[in-house]
C-alpha positions in Angstrom: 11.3 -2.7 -9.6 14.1 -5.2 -10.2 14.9 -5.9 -6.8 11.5 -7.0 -6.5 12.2 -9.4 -8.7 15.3 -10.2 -7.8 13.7 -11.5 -4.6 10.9 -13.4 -6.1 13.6 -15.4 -8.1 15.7 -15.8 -5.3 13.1 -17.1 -2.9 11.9 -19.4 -5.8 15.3 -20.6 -5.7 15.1 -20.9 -2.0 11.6 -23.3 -2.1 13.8 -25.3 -4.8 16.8 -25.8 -2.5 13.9 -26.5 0.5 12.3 -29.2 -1.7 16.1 -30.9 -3.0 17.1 -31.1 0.5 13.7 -32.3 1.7 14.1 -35.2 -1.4 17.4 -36.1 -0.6 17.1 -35.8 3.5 19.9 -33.2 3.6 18.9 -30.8 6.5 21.6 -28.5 5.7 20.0 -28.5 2.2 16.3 -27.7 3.6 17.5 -25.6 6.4 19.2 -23.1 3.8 16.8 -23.1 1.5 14.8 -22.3 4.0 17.0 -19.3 5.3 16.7 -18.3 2.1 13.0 -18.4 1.2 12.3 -16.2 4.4 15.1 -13.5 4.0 13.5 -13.0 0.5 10.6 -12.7 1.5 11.1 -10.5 4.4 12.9 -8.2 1.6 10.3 -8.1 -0.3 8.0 -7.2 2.1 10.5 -4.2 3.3 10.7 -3.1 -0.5 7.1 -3.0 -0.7 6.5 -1.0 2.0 9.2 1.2 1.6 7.4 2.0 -2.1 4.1 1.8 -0.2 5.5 4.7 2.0 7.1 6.4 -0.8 4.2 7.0 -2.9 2.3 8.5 0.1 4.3 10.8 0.5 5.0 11.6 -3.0 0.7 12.6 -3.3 0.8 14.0 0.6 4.1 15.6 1.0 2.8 17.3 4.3 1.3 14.4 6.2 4.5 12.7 5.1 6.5 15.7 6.8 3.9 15.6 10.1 4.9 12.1 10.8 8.4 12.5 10.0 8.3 15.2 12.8 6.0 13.3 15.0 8.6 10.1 14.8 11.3 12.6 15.7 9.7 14.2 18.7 9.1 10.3 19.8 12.5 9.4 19.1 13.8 12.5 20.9 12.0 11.4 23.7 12.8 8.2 24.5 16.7 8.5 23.9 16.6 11.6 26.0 14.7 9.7 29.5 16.9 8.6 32.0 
């Protein structure tokens, strides 16, 4: 729960830095905050779903363990084509 917040703060932080280099034309400034605003939010997004998928499998431990299986068998199969 805190890392989710942990990334809201930070990409907040990241809009800031956007908008200070924007004001002051510093590109390196925007281009960073920038950088930042996106990698937050791509964690965030991967934290989310990673509960998302968690909490599935938590109520539906057997679906869970049917795609698990059916991701191996996948897996299994492309690494072993030549």
């Amino acid at each position: 729960m805190f890392g989710k917040a942990d990334d809201k703060l930070k990409e907040v932080s990241g809009i800031a830095q956007e908008a200070y280099g924007r004001v002051t034309n510093s590109h390196q400034d925007e281009a960073k905050g920038a950088a930042r605003r996106y990698a937050n939010q791509a964690s965030y997004a991967v934290r989310d779903a990673a509960d998302t998928v968690r909490d599935q499998v938590t109520s539906n431990p057997f679906s869970g363990l049917a795609i698990a299986a059916a991701a191996g068998v996948v897996l299994g199969y492309l690494l072993a084509r030549k």
